[in-house]
C-alpha positions as a Markdown table, in Angstrom:
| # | Residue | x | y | z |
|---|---|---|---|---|
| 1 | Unk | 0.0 | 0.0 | 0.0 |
| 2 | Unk | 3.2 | 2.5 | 0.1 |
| 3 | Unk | 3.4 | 3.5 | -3.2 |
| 4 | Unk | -0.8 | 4.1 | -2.7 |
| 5 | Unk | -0.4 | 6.5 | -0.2 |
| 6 | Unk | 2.7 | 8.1 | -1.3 |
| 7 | Unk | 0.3 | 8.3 | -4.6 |
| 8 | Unk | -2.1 | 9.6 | -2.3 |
| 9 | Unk | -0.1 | 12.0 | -0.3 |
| 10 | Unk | 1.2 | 13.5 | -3.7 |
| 11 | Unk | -2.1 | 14.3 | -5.7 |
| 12 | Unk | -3.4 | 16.2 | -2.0 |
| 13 | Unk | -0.2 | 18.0 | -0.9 |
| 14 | Unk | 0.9 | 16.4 | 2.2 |
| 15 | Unk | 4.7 | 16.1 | 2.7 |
| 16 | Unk | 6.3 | 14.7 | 5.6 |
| 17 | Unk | 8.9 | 17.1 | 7.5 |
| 18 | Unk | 10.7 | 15.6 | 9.7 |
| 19 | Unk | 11.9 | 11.9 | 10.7 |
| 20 | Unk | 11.7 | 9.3 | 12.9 |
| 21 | Unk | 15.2 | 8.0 | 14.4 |
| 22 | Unk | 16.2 | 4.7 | 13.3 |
| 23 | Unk | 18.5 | 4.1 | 16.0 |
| 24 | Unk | 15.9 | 4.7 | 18.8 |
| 25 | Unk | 14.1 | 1.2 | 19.1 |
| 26 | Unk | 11.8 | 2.3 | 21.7 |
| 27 | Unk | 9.7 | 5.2 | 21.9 |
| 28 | Unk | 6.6 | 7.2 | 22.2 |
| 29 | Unk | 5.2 | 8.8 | 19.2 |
| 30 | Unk | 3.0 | 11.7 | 20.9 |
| 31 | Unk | 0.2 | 12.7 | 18.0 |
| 32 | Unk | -1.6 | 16.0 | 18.6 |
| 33 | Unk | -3.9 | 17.7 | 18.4 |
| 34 | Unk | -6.0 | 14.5 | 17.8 |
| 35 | Unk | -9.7 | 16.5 | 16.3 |
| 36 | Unk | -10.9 | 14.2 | 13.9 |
| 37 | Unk | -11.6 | 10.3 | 13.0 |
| 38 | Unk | -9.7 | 11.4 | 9.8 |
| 39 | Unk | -6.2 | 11.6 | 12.1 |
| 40 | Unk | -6.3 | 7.5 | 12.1 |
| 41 | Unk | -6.1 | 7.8 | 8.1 |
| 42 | Unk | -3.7 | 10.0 | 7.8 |
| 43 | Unk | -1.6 | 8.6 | 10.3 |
| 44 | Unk | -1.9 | 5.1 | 8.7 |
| 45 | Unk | -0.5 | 6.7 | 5.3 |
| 46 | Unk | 2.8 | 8.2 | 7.4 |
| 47 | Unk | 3.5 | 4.6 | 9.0 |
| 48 | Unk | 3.5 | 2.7 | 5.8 |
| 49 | Unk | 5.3 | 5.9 | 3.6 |
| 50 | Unk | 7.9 | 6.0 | 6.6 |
| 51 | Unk | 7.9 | 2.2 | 7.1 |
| 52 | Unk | 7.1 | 1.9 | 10.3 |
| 53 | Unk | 5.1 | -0.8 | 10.0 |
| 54 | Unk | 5.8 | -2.2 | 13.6 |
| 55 | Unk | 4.4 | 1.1 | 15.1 |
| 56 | Unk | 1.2 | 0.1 | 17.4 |
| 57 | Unk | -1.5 | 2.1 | 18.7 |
| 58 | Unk | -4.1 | 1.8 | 21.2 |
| 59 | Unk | -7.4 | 2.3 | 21.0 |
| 60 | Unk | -10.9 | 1.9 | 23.0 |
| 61 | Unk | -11.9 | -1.5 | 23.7 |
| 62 | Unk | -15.3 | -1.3 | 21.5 |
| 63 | Unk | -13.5 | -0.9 | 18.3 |
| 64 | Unk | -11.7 | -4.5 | 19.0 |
| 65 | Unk | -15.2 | -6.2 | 19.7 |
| 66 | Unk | -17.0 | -8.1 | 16.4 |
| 67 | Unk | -16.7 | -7.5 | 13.9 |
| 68 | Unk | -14.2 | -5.4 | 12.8 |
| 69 | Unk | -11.8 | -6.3 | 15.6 |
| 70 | Unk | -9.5 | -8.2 | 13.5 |
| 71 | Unk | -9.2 | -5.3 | 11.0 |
| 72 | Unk | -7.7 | -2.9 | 14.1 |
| 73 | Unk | -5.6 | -5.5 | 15.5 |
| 74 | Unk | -4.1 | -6.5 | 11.7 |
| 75 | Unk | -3.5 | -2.5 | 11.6 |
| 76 | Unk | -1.3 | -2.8 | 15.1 |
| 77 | Unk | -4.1 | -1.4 | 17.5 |
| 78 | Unk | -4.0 | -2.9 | 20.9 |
| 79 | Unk | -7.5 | -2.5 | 23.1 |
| 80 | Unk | -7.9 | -0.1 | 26.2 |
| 81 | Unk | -10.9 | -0.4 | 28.5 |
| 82 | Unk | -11.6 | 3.5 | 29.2 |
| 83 | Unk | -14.6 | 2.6 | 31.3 |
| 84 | Unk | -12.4 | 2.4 | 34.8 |
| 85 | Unk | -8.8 | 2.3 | 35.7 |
| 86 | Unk | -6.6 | -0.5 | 35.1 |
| 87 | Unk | -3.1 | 0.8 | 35.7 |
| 88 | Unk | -2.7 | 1.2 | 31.9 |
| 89 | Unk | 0.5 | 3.3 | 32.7 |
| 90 | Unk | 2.0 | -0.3 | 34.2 |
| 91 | Unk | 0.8 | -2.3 | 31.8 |
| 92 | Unk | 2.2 | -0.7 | 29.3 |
| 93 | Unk | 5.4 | -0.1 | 30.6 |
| 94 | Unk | 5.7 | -3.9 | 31.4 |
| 95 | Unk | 4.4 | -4.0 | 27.3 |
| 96 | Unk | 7.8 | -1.9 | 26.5 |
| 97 | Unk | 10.5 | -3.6 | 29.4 |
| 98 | Unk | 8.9 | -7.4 | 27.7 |
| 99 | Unk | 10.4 | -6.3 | 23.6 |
| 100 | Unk | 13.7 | -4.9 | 22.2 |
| 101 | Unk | 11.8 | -2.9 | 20.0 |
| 102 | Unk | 8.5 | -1.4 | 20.5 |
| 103 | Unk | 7.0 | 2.0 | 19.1 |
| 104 | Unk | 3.7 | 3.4 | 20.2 |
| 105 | Unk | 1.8 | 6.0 | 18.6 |
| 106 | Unk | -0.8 | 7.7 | 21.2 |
| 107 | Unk | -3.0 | 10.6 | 20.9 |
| 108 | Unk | -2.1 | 12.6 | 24.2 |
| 109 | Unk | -6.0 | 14.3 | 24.4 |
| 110 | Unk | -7.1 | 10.6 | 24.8 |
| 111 | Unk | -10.3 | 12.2 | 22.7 |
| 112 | Unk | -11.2 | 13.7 | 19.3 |
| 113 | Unk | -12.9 | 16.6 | 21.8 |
| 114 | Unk | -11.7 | 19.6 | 22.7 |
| 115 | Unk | -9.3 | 19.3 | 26.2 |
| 116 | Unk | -7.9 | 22.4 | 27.8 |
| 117 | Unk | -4.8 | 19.9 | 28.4 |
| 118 | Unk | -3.2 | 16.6 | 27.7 |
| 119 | Unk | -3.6 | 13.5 | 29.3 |
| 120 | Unk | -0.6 | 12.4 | 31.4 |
| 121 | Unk | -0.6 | 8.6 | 30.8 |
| 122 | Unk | 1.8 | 9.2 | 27.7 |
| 123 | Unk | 3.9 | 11.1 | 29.7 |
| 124 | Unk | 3.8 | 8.6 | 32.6 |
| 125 | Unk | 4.6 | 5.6 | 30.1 |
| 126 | Unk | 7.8 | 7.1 | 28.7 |
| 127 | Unk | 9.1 | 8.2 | 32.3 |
| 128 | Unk | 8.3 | 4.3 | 33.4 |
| 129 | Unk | 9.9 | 2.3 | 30.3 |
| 130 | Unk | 12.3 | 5.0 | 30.2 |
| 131 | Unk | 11.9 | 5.9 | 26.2 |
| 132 | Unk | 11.6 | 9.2 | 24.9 |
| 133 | Unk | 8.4 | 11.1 | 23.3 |
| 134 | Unk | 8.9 | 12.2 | 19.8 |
| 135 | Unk | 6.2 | 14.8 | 19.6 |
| 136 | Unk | 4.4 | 14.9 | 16.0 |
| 137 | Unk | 1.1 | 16.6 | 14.3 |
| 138 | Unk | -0.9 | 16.1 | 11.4 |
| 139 | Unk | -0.9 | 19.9 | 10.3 |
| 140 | Unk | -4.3 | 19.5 | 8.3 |
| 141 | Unk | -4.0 | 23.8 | 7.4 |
| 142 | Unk | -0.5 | 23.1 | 5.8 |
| 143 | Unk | -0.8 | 19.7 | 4.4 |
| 144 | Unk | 2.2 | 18.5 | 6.7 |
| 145 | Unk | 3.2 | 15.8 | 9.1 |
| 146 | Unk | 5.7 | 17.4 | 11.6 |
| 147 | Unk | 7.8 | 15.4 | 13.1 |
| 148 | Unk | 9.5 | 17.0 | 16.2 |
| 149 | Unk | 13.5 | 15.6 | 17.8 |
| 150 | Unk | 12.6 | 13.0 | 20.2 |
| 151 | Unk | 11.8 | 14.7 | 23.8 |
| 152 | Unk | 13.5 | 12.7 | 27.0 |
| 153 | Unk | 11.0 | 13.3 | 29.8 |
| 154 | Unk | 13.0 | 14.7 | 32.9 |
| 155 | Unk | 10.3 | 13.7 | 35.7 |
| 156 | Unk | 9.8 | 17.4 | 36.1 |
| 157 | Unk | 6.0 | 17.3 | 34.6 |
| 158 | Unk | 4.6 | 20.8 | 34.4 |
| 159 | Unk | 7.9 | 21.7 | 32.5 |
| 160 | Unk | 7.5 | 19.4 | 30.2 |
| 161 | Unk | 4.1 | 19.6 | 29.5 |
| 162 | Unk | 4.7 | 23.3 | 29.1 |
| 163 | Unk | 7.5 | 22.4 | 26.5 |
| 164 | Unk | 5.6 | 19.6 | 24.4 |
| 165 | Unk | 2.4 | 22.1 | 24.2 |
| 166 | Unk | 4.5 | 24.9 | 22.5 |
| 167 | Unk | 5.4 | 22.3 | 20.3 |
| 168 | Unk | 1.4 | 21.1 | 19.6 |
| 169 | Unk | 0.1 | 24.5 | 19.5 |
| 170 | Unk | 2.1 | 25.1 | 16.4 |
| 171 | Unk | -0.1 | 22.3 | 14.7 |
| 172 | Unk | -3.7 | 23.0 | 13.4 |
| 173 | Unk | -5.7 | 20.0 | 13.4 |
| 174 | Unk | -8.5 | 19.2 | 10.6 |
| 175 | Unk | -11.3 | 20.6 | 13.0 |
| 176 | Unk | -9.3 | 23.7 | 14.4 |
| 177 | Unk | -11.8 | 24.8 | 16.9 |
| 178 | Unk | -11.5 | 21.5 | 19.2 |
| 179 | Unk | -7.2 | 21.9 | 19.0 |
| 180 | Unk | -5.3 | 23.2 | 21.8 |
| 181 | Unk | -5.3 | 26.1 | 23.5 |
């Protein structure tokens, strides 16, 4: 399906600035701002252009239940239940000590809605499993997939909260309006 969406990507307008490090083997691939089911699409295209197939994702538990289940987990989505706490930070840290190589792609807003601020599960995984965040956005006003350095988190949250969100507030999402403040 690469030469589809590069195809794809070419006849809209979307370029890719930016990369993904090929030496880091584990890490956090922070998506924001998340407004729109279109986001899933568009980050599909970037994993197979980049080849980075082994990327996962997680998603609600619903959208794993028959019958298109199969289809998310033969994209790479691994189920969440949202409806109470499971220590999802633990479990997947324990997901991330348990392989050599593991990349997760997460949408930090948890939602398509409009948040005055991130979620802190993303931030809690990488400071647990010890990997880095590489911060990226699906600039829908430029036609661009930014891909920011990868971000070590120092354990010092509200400083770098405040320094990933300068980074996200640079990004307009495809519904603008429900995007960071």
């Amino acid at each position: 399906m690469r030469w589809f969406y590069q195809f794809l990507f070419y006849i809209t307008g979307w370029k890719i600035e930016g990369e993904f490090p090929r030496h880091v083997k584990k890490y956090i691939v922070a998506v924001a701002p998340h407004t729109s089911n279109w986001d899933f699409v568009v980050g599909l295209a970037a994993r197979s252009i980049l080849r980075m197939q082994r990327a996962k994702y997680l998603g609600k538990s619903q959208l794993f239940k028959p019958p298109f289940g199969w289809f998310f987990r033969m994209l790479g989505g691994h189920p969440v239940d949202r409806s109470s706490r499971h220590d999802m930070v633990d479990q997947v840290v324990n997901v991330f000590n348990a392989h050599d190589e593991f990349i997760l792609a997460m949408a930090p807003e948890g939602t398509r809605k409009k948040v005055e601020k991130l979620k802190s599960g993303f931030y809690y995984i990488a400071l647990g499993a010890g990997v880095p965040i590489i911060p990226a956005g699906f600039d829908y006003k430029r036609r661009r997939i930014i891909i920011a350095q990868p971000f070590s988190v120092t354990g010092d949250f509200q400083k770098d909260m405040a320094q990933l969100l300068a980074f996200y507030k640079t990004i307009t999402g495809k519904n603008p309006d429900q995007g960071l403040n």
